[in-house]
C-alpha positions as CSV (number, residue, x, y, z in Angstrom):
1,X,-89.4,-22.0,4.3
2,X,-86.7,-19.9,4.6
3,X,-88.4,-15.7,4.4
4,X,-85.0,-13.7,5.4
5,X,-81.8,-14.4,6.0
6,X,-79.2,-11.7,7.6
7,X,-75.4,-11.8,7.9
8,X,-72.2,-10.6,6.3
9,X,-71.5,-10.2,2.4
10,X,-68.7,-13.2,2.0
11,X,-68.8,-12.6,-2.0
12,X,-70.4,-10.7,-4.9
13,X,-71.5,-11.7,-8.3
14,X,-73.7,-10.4,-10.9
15,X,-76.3,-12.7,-10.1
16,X,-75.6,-13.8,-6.6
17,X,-74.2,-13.1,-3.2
18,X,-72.7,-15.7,-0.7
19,X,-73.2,-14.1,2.7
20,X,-72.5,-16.1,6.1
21,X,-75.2,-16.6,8.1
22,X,-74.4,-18.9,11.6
23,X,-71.2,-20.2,10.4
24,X,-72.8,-21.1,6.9
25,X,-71.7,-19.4,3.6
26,X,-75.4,-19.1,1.8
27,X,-75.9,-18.3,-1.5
28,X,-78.6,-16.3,-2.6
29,X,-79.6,-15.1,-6.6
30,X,-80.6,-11.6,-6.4
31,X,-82.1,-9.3,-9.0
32,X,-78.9,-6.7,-8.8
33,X,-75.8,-7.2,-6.3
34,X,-76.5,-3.4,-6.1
35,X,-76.2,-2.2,-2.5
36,X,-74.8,-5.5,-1.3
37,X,-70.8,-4.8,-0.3
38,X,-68.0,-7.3,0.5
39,X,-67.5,-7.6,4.6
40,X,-71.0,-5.2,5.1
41,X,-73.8,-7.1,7.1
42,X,-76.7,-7.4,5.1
43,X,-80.4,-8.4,5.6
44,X,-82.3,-10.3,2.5
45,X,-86.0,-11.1,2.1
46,X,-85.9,-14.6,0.4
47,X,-87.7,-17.1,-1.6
48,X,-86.4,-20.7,-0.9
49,X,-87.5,-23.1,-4.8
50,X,-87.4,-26.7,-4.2
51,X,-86.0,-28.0,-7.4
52,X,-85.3,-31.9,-8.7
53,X,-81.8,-31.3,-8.3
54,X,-81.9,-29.6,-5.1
55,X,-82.9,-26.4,-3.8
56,X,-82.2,-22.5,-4.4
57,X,-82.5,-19.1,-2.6
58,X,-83.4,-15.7,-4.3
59,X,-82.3,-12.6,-2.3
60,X,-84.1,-9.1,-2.3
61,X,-83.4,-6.1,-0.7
62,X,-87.1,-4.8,-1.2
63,X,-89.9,-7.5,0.6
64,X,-92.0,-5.1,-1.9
65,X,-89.4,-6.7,-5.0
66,X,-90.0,-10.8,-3.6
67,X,-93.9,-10.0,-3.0
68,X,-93.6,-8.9,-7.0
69,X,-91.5,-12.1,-7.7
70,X,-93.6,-14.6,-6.4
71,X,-96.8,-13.2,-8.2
72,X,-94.6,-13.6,-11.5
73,X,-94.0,-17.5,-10.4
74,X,-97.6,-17.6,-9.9
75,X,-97.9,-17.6,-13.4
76,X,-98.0,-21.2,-15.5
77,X,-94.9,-21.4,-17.2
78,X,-92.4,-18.8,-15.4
79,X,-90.1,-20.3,-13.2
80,X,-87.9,-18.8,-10.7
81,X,-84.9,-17.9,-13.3
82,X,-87.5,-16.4,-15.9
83,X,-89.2,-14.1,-13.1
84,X,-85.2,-13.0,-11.9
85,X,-84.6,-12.3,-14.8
86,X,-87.6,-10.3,-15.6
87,X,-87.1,-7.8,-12.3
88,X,-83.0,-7.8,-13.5
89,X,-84.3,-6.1,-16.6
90,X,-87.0,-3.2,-15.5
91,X,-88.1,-1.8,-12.3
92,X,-91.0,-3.1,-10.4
93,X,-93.2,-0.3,-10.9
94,X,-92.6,-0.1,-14.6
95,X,-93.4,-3.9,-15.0
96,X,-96.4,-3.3,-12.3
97,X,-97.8,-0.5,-14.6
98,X,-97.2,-2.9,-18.1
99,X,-98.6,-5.6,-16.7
100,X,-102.0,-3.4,-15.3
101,X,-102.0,-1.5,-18.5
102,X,-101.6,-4.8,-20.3
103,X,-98.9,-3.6,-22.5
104,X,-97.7,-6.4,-24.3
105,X,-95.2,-4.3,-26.6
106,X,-93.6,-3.4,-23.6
107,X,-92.7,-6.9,-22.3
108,X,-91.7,-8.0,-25.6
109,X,-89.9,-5.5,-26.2
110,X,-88.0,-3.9,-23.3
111,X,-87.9,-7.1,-20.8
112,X,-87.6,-9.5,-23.1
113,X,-90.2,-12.0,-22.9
114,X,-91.6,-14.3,-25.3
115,X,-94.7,-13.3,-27.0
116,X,-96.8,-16.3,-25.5
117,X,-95.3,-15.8,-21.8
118,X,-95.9,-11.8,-21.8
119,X,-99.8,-12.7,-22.8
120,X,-99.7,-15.4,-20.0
121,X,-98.5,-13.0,-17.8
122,X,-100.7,-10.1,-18.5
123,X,-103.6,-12.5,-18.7
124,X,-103.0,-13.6,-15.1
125,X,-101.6,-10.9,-13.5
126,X,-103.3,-7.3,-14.9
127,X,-106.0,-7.9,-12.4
128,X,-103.7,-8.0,-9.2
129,X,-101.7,-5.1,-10.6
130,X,-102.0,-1.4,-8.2
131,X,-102.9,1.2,-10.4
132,X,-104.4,-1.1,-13.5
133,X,-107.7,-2.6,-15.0
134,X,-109.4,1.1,-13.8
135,X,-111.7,0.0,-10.9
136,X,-111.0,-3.4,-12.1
137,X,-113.1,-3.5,-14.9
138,X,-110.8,-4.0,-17.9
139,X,-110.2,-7.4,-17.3
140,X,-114.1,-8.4,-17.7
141,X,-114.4,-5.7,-20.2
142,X,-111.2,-7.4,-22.1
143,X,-113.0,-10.9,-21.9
144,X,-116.2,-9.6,-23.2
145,X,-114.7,-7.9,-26.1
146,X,-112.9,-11.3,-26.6
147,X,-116.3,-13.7,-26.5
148,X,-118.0,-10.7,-29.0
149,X,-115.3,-11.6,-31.5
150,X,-112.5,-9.4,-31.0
151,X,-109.0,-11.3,-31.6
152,X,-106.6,-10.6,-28.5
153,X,-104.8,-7.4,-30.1
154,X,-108.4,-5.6,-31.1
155,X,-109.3,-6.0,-27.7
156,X,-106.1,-4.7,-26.2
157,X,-105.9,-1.9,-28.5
158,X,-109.4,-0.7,-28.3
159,X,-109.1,-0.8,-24.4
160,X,-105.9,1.3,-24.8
161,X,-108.1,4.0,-26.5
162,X,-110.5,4.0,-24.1
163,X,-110.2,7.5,-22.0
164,X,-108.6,7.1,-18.5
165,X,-112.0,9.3,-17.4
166,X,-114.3,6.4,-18.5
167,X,-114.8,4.7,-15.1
168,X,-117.3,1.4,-14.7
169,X,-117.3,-1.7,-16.4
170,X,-120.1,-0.5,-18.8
171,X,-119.1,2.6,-19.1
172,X,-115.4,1.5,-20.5
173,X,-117.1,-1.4,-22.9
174,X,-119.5,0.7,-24.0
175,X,-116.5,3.4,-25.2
176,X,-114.3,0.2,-26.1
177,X,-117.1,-1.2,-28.6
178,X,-117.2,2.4,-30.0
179,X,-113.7,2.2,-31.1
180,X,-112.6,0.5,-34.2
181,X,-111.1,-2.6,-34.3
């Protein structure tokens, strides 16, 4: 597995860079050729997919922005070029927040995502999000309101209404069954 690679810029695109590292030109997708300069040496924290018809290397300049990537690929159905794609279009921390906050709207709307992917992904990842599913009871809370007979969307919206000063699992349920559906 290859984790970094370092060595001078050789070429710039929008969605790659070819930098030489030991005699070899590599080429590396990145989220945004921003920062990365013709003839400039350059360090990248990578990602190395194994793919039928060979293999590919996405480039970050943030290990923070590959640690983000690889939780996105951890979801069933996004591949390397879907989760790219997703960090090319909003910052981490904005996707980080949508995803804990399980704002569906959001990745529909301003990333892009298709309705069943975004759900995927918030389904899977709003539990390993910093900063979301308050003391990470939402998600049980979310699945409980879910098995009483809320549809998806109820569940999400009363959640949404619950106060961010309603800590505990039973606590946030109890103020999520109070709310309408």
């Amino acid at each position: 597995m290859i984790r970094q690679i370092r060595g001078k810029v050789l070429s710039v695109g929008l969605t790659n860079v070819v930098m030489e590292v030991a005699g070899f030109g590599v080429e590396a997708y990145v989220p945004s050729p921003k920062g990365l300069q013709v003839g400039k040496e350059a360090t990248l924290v990578t990602h190395l997919a194994l793919k039928q018809d060979g293999l590919e290397l996405y480039g970050f300049l943030d290990p923070l922005d590959r640690d983000f990537f690889e939780k996105l690929l951890s979801v069933s159905g996004v591949g390397p070029k879907t989760a790219l794609s997703v960090l090319r279009r909003a910052a981490r921390a904005a996707l980080a927040g949508a995803i804990a906050k399980r704002d569906l709207a959001y990745l529909t709307k301003v990333v892009g995502l298709g309705k069943k992917t975004a759900e995927k992904m918030l389904v899977e990842l709003s539990e390993k999000m910093e900063g979301g599913a308050r003391d990470g009871a939402d998600g049980e809370v979310f699945d409980t309101l879910v098995a009483l007979g809320y549809t998806e969307r109820e569940a999400r919206r009363a959640l949404q209404a619950v106060p961010d000063s309603v800590a505990g699992k039973e606590a946030r349920l109890k103020a999520a069954l109070s709310m309408q559906p």
